[in-house]
C-alpha positions in Angstrom: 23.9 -99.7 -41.0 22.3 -98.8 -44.4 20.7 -95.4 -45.2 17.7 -97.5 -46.3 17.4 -99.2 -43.1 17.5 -96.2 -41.4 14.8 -94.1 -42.8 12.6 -97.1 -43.1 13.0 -97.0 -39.0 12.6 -92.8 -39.2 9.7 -93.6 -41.1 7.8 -95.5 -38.4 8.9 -93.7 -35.4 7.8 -90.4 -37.1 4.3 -92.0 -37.7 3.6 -93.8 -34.5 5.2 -90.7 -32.9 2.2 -88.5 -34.9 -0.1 -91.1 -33.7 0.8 -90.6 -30.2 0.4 -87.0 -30.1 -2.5 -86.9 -32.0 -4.4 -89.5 -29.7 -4.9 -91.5 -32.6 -3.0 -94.0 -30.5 -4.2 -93.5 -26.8 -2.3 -94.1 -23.1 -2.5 -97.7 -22.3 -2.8 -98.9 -26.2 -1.3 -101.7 -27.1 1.2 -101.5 -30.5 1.0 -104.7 -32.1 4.4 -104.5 -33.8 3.7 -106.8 -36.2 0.8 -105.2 -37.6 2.5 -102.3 -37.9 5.6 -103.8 -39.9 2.1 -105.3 -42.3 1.1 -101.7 -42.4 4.7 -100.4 -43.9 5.4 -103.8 -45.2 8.5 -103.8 -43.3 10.2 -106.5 -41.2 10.3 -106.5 -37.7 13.7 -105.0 -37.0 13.1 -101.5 -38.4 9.7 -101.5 -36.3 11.5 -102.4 -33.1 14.1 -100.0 -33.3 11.3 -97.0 -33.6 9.6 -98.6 -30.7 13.1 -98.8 -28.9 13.5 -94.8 -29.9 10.1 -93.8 -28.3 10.7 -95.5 -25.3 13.4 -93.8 -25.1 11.5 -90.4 -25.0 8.8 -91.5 -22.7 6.0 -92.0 -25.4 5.8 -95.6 -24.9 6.8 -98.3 -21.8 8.2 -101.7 -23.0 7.5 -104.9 -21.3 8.6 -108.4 -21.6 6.0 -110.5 -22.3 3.2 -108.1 -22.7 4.9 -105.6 -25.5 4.7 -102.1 -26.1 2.2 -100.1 -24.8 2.0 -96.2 -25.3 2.5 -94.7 -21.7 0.1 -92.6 -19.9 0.2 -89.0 -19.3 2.0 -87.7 -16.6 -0.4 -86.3 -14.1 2.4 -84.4 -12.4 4.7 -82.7 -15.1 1.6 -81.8 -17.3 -0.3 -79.8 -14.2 3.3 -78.0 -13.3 4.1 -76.9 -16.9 0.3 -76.1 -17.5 0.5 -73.2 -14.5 3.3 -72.2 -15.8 2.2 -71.8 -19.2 -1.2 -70.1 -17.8 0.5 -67.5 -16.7 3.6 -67.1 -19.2 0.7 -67.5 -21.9 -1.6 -64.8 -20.7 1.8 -62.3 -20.2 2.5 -62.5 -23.1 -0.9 -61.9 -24.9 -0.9 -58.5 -23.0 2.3 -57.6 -23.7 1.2 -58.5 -27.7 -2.1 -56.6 -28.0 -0.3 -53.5 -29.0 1.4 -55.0 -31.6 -0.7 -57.3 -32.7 -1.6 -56.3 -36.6 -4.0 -56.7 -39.2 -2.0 -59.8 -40.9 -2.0 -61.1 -37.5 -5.8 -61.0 -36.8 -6.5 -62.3 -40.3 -4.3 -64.9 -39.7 -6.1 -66.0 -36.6 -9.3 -65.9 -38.3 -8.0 -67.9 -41.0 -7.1 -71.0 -38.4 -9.9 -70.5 -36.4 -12.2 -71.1 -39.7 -9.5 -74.1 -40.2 -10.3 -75.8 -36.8 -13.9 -74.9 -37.4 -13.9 -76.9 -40.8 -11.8 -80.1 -39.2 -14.4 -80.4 -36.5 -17.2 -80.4 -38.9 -15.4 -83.3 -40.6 -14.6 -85.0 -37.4 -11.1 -85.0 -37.7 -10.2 -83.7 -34.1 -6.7 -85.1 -34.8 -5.6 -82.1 -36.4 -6.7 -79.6 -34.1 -3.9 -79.9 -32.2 -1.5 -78.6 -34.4 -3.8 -75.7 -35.7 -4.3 -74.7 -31.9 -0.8 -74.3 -31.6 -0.5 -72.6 -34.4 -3.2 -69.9 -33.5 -1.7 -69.3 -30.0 1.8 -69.1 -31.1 0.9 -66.1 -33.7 -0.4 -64.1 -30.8 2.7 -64.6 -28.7 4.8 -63.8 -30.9 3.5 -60.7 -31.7 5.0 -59.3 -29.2 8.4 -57.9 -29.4 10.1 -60.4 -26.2 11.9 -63.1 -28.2 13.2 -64.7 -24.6 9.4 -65.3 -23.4 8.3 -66.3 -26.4 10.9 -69.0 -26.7 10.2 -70.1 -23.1 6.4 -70.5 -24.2 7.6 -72.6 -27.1 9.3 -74.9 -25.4 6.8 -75.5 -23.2 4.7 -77.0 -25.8 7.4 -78.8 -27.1 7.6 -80.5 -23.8 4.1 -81.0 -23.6 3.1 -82.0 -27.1 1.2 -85.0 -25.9 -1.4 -82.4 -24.6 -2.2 -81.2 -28.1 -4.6 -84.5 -28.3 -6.9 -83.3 -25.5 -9.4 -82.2 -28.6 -9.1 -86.2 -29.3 -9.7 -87.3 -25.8 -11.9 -84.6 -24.4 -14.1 -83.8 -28.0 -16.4 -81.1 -26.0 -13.2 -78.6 -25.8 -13.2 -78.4 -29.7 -16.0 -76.4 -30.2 -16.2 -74.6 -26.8 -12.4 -73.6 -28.1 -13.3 -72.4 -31.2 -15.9 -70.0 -30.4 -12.8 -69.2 -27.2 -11.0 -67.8 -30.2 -13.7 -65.9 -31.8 -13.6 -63.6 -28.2 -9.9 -63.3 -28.5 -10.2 -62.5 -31.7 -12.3 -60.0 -30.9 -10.2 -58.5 -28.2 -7.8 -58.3 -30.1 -9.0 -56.2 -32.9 -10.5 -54.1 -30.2 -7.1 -53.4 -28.6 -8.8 -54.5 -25.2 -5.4 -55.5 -23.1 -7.2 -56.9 -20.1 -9.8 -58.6 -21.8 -7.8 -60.2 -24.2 -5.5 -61.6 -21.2 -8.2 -62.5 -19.0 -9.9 -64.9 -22.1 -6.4 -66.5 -22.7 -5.3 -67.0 -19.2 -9.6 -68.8 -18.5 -9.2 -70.8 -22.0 -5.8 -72.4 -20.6 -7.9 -73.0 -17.2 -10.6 -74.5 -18.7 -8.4 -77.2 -20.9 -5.9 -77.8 -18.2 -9.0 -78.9 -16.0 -10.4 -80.8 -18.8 -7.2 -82.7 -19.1 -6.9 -83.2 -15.3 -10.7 -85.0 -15.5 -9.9 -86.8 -18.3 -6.6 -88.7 -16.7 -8.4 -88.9 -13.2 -11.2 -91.1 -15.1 -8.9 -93.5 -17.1 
């Protein structure tokens, strides 16, 4: 198989893959295959063979006459690894505050402004990322490289959830102004308040999440 084949079928897997997480394609959407080989102006094989690799990994279900379709959250797994990440998530915010520096908090304000700016030009797909991005510096200010690898993986294994700003748009800006009390906390070296506004924001998605797959 030929380097070029293969990173023509990286190519489309790594986009549709984006797509899915960033709920530009939604559970239950239909992937017309051969509109996406038009899109790349690709044939069909390197297309199929990305589809193939995602189904694979759960993001989409293939069936035989019907096609590919990008699978739906599951309800189950997302509630279990949201608990634990309420709690893992809100651990280790208090376990950072003392750390947490002036690079740090300038660095949160920095993405905050970021998410604030995407929202105002209605691209909601990106917040995801930038989200992540905020939370993660908080973590891993503090000095417990175990928990904070446990934390990350538990957004790896729930990436899928980074498009709740896509499917549930009211979360953006509630979760934006969210950060600016963190923030806040933060720079106030207030340990209980800063937990107790991480541990309700995760609360407050994870319940927006659960509404939004009980009314599809």
């Amino acid at each position: 198989m030929s380097l070029k084949f293969l990173t023509k079928n990286v190519a489309v897997y790594e986009a549709l893959r984006k797509d899915i997480i960033e709920g530009r394609l939604k559970p239950g959407q239909k992937i017309i295959m051969s509109d996406v080989a038009k899109e790349f102006g690709l044939s069909d094989i390197p297309v199929r063979e990305a589809v193939r690799r995602l189904e694979s990994e759960g993001y989409v279900h293939f069936t035989p006459h019907v096609g590919a379709v990008v699978s739906e959250l599951d309800e189950e797994k997302i509630f279990e690894l949201y608990i634990i990440r309420v709690e893992l998530e809100s651990l280790a915010t208090r376990l950072a505050v003392p750390h947490i520096t002036s690079r740090d908090i300038d660095f949160l304000i920095k993405k905050n402004h970021e998410m604030e700016l995407a929202i105002q030009a209605e691209k909601l797909d990106k917040l995801g990322a930038l989200n992540k991005d905020f939370h993660l510096r908080i973590y891993q200010a503090a000095p417990y490289p175990i928990l904070n690898q446990l934390i990350e993986d538990l957004w790896e294994k729930m990436e899928r959830t980074q498009c709740v700003f896509t499917f549930v748009p009211d979360r953006a800006v509630a979760s934006v102004e969210e950060h600016k009390k963190i923030i806040e906390a933060l720079k106030s070296r207030d340990t209980t308040l800063s937990e107790s506004l991480v541990k309700d924001q995760k609360s407050r998605t994870m319940a927006s999440l659960e509404r939004f797959i009980k009314e599809k």
